[in-house]
Backbone as ProteinMPNN parsed JSONL, in Angstrom:
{"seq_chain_A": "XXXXXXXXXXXXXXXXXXXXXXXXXXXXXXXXXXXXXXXXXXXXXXXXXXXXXXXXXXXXXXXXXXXXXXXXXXXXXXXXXXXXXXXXXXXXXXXXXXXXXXXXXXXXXXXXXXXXXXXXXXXXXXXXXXXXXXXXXXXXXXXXXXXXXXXXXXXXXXXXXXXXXXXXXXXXXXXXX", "coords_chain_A": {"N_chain_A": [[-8.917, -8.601, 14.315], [-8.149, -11.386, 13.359], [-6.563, -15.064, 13.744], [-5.548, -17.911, 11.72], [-5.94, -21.008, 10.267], [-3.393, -23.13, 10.721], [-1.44, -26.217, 12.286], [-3.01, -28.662, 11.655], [-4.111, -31.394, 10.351], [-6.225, -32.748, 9.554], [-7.552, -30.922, 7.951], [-6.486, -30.405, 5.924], [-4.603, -28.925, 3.602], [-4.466, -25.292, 2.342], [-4.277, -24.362, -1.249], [-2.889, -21.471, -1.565], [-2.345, -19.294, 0.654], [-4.386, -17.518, 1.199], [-6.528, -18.688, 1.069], [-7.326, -19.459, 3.967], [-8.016, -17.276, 5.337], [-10.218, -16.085, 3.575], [-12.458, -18.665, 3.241], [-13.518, -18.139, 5.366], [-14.708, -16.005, 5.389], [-13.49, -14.161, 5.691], [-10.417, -11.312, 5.618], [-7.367, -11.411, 4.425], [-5.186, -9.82, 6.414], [-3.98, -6.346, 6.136], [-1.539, -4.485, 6.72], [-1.336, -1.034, 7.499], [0.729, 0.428, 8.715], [3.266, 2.194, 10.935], [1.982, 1.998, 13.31], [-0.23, 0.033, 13.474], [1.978, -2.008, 12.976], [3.129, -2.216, 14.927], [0.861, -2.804, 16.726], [0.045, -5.73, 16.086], [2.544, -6.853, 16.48], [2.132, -6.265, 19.746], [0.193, -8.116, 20.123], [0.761, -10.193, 18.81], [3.284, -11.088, 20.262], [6.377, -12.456, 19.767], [5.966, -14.639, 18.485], [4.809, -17.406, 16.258], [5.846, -17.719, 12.884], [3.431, -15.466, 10.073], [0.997, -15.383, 7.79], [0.84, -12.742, 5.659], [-1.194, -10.029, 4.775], [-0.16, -8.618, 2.536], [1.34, -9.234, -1.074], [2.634, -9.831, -4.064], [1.189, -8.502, -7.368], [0.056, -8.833, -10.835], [1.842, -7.372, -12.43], [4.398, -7.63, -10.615], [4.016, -6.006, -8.211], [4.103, -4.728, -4.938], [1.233, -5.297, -3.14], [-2.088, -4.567, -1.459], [-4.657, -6.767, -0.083], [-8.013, -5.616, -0.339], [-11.051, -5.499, 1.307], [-12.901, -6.519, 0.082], [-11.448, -8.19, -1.419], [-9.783, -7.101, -3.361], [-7.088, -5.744, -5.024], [-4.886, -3.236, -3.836], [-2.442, -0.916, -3.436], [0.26, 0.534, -1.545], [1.773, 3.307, 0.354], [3.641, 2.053, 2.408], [6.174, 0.005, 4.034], [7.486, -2.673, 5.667], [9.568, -4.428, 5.631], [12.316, -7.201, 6.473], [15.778, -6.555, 6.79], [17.198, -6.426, 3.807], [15.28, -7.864, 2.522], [12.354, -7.685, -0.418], [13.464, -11.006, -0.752], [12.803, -12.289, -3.684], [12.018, -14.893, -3.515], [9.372, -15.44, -2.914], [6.126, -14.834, -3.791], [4.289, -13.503, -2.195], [3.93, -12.55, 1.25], [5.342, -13.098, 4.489], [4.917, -12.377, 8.149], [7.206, -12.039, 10.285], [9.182, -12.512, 13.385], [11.988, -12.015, 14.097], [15.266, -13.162, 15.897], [16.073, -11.521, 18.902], [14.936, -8.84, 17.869], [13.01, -6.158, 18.355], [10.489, -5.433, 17.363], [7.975, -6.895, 14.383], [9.136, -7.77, 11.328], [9.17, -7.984, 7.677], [8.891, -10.569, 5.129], [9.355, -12.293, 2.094], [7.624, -15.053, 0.625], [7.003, -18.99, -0.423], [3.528, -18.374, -1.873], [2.143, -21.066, -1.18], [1.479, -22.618, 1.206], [1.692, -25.432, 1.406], [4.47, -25.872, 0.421], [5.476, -23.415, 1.934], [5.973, -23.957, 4.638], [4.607, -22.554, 6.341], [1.981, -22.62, 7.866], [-0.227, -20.56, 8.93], [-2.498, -17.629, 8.972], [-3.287, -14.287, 9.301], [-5.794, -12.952, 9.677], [-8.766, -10.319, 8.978], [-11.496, -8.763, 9.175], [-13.913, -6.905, 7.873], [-14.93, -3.592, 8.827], [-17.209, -2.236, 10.968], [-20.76, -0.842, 10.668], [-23.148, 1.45, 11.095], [-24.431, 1.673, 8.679], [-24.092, -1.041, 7.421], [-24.409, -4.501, 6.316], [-22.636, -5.969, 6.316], [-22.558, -7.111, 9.284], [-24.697, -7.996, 9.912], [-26.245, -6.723, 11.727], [-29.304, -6.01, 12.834], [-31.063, -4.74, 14.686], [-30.35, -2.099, 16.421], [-29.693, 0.187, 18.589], [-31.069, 3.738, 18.699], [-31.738, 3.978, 15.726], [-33.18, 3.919, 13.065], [-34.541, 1.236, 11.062], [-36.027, 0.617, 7.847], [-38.405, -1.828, 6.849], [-37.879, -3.132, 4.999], [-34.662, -2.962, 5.163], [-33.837, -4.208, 7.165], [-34.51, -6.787, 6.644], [-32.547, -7.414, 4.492], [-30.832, -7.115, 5.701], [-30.598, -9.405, 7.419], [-30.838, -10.877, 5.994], [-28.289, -11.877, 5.405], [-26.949, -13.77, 7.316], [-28.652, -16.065, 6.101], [-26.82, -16.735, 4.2], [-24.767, -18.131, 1.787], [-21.46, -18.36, 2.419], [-21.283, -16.593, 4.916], [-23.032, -18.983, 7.078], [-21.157, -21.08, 7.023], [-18.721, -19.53, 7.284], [-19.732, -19.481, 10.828], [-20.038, -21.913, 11.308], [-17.58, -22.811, 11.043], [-15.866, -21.572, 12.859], [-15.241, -21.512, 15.694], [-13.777, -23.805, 15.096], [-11.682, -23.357, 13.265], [-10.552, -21.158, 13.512], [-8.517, -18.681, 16.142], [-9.709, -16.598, 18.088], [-8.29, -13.527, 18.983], [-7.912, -10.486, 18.746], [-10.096, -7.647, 17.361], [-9.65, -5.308, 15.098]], "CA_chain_A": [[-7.861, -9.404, 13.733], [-7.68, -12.928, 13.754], [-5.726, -15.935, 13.458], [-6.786, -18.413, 11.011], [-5.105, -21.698, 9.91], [-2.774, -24.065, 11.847], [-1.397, -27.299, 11.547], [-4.659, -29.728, 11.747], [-4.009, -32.235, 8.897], [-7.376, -33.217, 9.263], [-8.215, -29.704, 7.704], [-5.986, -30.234, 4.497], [-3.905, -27.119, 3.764], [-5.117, -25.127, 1.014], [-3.194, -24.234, -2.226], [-2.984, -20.234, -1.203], [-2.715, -19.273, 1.757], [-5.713, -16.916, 1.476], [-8.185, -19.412, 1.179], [-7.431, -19.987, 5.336], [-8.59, -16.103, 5.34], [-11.732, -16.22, 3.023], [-12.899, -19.781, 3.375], [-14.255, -17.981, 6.566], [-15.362, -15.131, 5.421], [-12.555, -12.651, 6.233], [-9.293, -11.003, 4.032], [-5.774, -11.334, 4.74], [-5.151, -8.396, 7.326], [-3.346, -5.276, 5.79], [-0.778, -3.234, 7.843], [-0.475, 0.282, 6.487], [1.617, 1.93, 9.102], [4.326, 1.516, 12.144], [1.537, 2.071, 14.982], [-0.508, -1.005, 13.082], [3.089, -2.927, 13.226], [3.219, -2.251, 16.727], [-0.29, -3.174, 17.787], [0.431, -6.94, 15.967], [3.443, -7.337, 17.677], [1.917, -6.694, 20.836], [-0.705, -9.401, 20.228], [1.549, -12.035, 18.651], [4.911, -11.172, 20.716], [7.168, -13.567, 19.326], [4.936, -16.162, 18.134], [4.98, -17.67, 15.203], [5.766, -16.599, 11.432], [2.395, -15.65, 9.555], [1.297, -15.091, 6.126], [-0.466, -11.223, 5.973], [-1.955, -9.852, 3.169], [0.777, -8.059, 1.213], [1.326, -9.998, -2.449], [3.45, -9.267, -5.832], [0.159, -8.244, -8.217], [0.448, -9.432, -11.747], [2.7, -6.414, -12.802], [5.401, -7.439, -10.049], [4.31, -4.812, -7.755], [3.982, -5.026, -3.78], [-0.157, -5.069, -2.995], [-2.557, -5.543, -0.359], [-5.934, -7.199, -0.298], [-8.849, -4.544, 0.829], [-12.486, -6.585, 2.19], [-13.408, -7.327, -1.067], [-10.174, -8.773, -1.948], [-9.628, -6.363, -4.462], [-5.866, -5.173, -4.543], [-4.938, -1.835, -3.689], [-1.015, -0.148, -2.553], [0.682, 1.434, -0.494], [3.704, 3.294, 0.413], [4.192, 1.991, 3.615], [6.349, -1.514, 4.004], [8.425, -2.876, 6.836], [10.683, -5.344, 5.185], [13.73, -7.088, 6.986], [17.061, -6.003, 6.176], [17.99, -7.583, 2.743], [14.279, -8.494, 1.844], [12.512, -9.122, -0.747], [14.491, -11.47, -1.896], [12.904, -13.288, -4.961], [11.356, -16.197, -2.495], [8.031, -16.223, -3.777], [5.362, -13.907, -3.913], [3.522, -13.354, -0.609], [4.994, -11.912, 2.318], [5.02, -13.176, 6.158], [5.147, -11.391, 9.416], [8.189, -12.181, 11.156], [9.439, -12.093, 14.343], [13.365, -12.157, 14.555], [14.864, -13.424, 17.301], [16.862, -10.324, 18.874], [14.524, -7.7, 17.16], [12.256, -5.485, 19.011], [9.651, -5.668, 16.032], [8.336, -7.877, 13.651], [9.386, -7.69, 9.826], [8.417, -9.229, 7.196], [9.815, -11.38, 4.391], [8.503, -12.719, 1.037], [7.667, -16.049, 0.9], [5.671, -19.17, -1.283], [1.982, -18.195, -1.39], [1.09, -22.036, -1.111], [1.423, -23.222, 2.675], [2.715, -26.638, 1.523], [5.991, -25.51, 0.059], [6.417, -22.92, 2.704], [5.771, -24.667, 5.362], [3.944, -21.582, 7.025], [0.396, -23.243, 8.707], [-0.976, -19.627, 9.911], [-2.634, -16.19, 8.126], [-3.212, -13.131, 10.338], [-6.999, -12.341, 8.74], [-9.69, -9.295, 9.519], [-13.321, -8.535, 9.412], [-15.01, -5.646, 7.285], [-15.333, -2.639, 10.366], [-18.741, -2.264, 10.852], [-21.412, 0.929, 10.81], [-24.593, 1.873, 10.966], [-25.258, 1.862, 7.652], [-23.127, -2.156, 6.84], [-24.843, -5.264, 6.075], [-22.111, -6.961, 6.815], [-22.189, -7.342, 10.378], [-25.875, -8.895, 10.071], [-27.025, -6.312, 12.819], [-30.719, -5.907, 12.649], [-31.933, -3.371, 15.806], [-29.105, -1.127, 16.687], [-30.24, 1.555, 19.06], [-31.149, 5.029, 18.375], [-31.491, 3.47, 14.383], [-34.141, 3.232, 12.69], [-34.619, 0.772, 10.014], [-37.464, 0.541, 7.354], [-38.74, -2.901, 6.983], [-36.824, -3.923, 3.83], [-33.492, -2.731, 5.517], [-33.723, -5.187, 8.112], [-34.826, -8.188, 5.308], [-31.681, -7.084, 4.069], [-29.506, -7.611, 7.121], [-30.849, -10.505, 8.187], [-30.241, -12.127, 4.614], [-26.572, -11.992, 5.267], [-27.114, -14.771, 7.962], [-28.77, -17.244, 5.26], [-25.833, -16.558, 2.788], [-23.708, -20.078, 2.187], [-20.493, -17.973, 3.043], [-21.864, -16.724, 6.124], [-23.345, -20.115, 7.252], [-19.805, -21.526, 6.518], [-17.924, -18.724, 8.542], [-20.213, -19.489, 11.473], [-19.777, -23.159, 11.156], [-16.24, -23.271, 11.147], [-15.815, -20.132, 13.345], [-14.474, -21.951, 16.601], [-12.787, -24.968, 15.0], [-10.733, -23.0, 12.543], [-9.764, -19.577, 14.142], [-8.47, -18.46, 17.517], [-9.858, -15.103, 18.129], [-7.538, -12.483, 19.731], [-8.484, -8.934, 18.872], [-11.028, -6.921, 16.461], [-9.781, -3.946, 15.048]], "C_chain_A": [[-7.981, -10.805, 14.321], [-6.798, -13.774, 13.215], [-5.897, -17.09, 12.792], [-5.74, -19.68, 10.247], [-4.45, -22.86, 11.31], [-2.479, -25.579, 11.452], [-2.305, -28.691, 12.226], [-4.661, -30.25, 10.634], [-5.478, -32.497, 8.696], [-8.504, -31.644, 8.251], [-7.998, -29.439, 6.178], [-5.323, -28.986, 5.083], [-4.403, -26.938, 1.997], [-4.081, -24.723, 0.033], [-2.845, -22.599, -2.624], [-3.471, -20.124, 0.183], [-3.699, -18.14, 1.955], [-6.8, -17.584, 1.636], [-8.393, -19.604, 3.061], [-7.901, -18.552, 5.845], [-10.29, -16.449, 4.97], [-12.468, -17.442, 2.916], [-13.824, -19.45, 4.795], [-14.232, -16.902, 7.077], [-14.646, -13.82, 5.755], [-11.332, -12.293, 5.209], [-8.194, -11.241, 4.797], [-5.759, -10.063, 5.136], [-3.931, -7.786, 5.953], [-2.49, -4.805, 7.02], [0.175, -2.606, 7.616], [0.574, 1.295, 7.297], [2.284, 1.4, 10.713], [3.456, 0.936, 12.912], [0.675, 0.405, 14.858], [0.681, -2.197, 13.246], [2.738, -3.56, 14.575], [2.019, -2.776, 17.46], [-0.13, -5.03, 17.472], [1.401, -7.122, 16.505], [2.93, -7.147, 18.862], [0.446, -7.761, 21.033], [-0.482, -10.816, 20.128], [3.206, -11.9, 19.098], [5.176, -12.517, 20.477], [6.495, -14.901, 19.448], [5.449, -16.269, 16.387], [5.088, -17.36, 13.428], [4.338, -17.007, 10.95], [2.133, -15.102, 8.592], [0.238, -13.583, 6.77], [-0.758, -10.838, 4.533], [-1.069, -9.1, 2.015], [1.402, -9.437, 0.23], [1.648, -8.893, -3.504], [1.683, -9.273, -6.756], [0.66, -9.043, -9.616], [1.594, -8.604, -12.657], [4.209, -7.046, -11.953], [5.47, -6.275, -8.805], [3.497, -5.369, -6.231], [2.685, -4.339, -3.158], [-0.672, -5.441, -1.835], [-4.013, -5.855, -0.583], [-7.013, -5.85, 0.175], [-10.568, -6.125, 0.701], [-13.002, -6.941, 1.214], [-12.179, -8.07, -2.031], [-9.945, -8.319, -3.25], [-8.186, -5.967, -4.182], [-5.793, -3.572, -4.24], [-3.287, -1.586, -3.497], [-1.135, 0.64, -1.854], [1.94, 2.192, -0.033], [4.419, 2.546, 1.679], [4.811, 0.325, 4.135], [7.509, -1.889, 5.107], [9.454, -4.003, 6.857], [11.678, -5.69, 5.942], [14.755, -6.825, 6.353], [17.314, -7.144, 4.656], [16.642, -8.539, 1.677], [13.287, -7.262, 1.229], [13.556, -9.676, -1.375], [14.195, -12.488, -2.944], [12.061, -14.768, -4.331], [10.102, -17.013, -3.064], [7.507, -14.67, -3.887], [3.983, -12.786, -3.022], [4.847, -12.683, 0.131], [4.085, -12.532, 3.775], [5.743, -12.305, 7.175], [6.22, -12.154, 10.404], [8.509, -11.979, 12.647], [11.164, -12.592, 15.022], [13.909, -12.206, 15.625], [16.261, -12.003, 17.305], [16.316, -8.679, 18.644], [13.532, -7.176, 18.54], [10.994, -5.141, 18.194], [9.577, -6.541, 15.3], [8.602, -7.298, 12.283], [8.644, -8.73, 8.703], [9.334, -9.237, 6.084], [8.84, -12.066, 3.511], [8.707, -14.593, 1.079], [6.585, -16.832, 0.008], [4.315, -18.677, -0.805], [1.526, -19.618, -0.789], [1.71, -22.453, 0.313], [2.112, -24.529, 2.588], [3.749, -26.626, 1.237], [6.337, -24.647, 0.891], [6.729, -23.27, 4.206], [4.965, -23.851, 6.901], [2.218, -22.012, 7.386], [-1.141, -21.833, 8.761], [-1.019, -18.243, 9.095], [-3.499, -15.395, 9.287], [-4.507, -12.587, 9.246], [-7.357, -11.151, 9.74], [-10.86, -9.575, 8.892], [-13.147, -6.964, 9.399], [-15.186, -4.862, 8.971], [-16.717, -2.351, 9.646], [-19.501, -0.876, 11.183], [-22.471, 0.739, 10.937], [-25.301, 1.247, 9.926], [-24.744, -0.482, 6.675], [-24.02, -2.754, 6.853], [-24.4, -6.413, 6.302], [-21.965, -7.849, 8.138], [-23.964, -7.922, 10.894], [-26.822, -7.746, 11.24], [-28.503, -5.472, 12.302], [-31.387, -4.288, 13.52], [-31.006, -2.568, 16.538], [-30.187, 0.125, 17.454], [-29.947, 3.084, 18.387], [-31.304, 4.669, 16.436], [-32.409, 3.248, 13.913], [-34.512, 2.688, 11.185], [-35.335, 0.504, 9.388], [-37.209, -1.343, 7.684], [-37.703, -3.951, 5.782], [-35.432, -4.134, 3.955], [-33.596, -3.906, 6.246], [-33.904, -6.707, 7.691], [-33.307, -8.153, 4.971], [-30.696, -7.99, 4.732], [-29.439, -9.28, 7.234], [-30.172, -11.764, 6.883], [-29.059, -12.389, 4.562], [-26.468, -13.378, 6.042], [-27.63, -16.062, 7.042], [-27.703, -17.496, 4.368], [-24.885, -17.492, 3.325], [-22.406, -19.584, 3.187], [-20.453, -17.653, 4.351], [-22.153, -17.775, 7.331], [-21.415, -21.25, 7.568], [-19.11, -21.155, 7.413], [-18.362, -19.138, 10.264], [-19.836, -21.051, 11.999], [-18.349, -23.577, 11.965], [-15.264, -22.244, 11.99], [-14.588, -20.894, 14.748], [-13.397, -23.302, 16.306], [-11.57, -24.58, 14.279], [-9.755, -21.948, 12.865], [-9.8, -19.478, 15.688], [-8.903, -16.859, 17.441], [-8.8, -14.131, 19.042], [-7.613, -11.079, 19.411], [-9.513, -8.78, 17.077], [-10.843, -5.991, 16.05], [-11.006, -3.349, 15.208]], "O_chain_A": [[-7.914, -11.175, 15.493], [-6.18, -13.393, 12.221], [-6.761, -17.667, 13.452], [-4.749, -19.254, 9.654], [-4.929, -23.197, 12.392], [-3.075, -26.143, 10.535], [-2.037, -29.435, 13.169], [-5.23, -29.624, 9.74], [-5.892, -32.435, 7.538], [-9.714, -31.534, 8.052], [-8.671, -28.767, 5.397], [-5.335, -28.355, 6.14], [-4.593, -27.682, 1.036], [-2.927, -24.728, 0.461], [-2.554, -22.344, -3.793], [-4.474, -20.575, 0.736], [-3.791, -17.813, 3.139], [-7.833, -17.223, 2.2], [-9.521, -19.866, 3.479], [-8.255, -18.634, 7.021], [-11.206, -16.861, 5.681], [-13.478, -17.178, 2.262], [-14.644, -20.245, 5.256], [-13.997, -16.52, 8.223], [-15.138, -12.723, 6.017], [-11.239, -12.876, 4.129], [-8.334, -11.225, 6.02], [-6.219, -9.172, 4.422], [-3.292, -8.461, 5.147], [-2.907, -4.82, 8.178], [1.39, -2.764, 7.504], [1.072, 2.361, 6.937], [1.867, 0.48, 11.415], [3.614, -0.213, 13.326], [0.783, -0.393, 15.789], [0.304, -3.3, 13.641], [2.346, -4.62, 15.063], [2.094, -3.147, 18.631], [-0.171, -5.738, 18.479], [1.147, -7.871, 17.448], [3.271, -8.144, 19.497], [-0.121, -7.991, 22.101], [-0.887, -11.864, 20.632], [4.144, -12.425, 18.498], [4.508, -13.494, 20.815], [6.521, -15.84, 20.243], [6.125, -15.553, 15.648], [4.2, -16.69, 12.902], [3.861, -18.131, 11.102], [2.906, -14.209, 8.245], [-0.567, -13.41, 7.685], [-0.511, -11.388, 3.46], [-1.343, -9.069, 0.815], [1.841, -10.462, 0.75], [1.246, -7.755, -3.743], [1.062, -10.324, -6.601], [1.598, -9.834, -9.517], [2.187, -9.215, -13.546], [5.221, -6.951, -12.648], [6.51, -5.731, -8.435], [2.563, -6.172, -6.239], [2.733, -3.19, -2.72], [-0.171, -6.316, -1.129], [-4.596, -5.094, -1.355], [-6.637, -5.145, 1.112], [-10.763, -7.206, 0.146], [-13.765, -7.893, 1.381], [-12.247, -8.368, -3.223], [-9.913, -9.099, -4.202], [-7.968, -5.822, -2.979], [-6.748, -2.832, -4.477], [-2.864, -2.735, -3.363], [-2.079, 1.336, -1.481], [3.047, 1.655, -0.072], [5.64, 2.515, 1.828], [3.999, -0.492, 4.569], [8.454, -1.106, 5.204], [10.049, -4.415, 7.853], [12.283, -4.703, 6.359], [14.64, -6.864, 5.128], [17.544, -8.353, 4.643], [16.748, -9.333, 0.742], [13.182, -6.181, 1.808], [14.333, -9.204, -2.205], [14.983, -13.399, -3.198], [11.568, -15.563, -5.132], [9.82, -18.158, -3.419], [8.177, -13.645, -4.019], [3.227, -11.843, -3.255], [6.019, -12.432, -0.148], [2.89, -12.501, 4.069], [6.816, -11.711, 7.069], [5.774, -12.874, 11.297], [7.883, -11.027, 13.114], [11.432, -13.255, 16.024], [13.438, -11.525, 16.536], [17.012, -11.619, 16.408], [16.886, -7.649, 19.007], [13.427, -7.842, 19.57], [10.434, -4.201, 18.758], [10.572, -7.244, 15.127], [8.188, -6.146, 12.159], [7.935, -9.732, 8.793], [10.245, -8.432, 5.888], [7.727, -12.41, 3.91], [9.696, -15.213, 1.47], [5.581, -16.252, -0.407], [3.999, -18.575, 0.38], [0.621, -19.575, 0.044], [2.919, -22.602, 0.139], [2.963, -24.854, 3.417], [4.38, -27.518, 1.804], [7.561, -24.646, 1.024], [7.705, -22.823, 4.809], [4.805, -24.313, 8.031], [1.362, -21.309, 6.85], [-2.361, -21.973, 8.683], [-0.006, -17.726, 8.623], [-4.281, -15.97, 10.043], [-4.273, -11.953, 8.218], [-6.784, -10.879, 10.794], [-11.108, -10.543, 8.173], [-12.66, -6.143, 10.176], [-15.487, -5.453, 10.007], [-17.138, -2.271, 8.493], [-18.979, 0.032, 11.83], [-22.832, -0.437, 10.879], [-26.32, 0.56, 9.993], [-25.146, -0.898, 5.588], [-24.973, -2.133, 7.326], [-24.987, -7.483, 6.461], [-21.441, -8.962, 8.176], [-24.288, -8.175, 12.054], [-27.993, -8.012, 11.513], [-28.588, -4.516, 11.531], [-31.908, -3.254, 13.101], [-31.325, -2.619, 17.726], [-31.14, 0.729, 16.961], [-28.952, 3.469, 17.773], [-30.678, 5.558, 15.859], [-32.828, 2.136, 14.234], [-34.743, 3.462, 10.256], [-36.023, -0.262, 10.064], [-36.36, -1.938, 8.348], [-37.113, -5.03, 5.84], [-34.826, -5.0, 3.323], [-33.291, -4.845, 5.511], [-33.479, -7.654, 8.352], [-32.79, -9.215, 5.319], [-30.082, -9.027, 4.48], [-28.503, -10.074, 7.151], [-29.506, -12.799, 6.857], [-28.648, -13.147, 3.684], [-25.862, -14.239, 5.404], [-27.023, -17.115, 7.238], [-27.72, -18.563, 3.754], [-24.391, -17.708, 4.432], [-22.194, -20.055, 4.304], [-19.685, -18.29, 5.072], [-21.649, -17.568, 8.435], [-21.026, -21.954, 8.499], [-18.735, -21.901, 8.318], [-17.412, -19.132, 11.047], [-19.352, -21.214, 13.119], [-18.098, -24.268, 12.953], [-14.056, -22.163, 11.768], [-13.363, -20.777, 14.698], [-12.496, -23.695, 17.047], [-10.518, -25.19, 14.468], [-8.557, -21.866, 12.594], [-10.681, -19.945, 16.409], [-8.33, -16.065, 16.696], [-8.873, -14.529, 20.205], [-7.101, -10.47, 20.35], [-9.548, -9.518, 16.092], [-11.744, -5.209, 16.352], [-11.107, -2.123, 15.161]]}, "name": "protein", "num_of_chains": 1, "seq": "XXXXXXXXXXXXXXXXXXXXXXXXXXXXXXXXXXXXXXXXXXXXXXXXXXXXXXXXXXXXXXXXXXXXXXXXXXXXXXXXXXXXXXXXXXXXXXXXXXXXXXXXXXXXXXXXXXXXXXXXXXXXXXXXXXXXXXXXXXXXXXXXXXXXXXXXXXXXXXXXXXXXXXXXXXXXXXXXX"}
């Protein structure tokens, strides 16, 4: 999980606050269940509100991004008392003062009307068998010759290049699922 955004005028703000996600190569985090609540609150104790990946679909219906930014649901939602309420169409991660948890609350998608700077992204979990994670010689693994062409091609790819680029100026790192 990372942190991705911030207010750096010199950066622009984009017109969705996903692009401060995938502009560098990662999705708007998901979080399908209390113990997931609980592990973001103990990373961003009472820090600042942040946009996460739950979004109204084109039906009206409460979605979350998966690594290919494809939508998907879920039953599982942690709303504050009284929300949503109609706001916008996004949702941010809260942190009420008083609460012992954060909540969350619907809010504009675009960063300049909500005045929200900051999106709580992730990074594709990685395997053996991924492409995504560029890894070439993995012990105990053995890869033909074309597999490893493969891998490696992820590293030339613009997006890639891009992510890498803008890796320390744009995002603070603080955990990896």
């Amino acid at each position: 999980m990372v942190q991705a955004g911030g207010d750096e005028p010199e950066y622009g703000m984009p017109d969705n606050y996903t692009e401060f996600c995938t502009s560098n190569g990662l999705t708007p985090l998901a979080i399908l269940s209390q113990e997931e609540v609980n592990f973001v609150h103990n990373v961003y104790l009472y820090s600042s509100i942040k946009y996460i990946g739950l979004h109204q679909d084109s039906k009206g219906n409460w979605v979350w991004y998966d690594d290919n930014m494809k939508e998907f649901s879920s039953s599982y939602f942690n709303w504050a008392p009284g929300y949503p309420m109609n706001l916008g169409k996004c949702a941010v991660a809260v942190f009420p003062e008083g609460e012992s948890h954060i909540v969350w609350q619907d809010a504009d998608c675009d960063p300049q009307y909500s005045g929200y700077g900051v999106a709580l992204c992730q990074r594709g979990a990685c395997d053996a068998e991924s492409v995504a994670c560029g890894l070439v010689n993995l012990p105990n693994i053995n890869l033909t010759l074309a597999e490893k062409k493969k891998r490696m091609a992820v590293y030339k790819n613009p997006q890639m290049k891009k992510f890498h680029t803008n890796y320390k100026k744009n995002l603070k790192v603080v955990r990896k699922f």
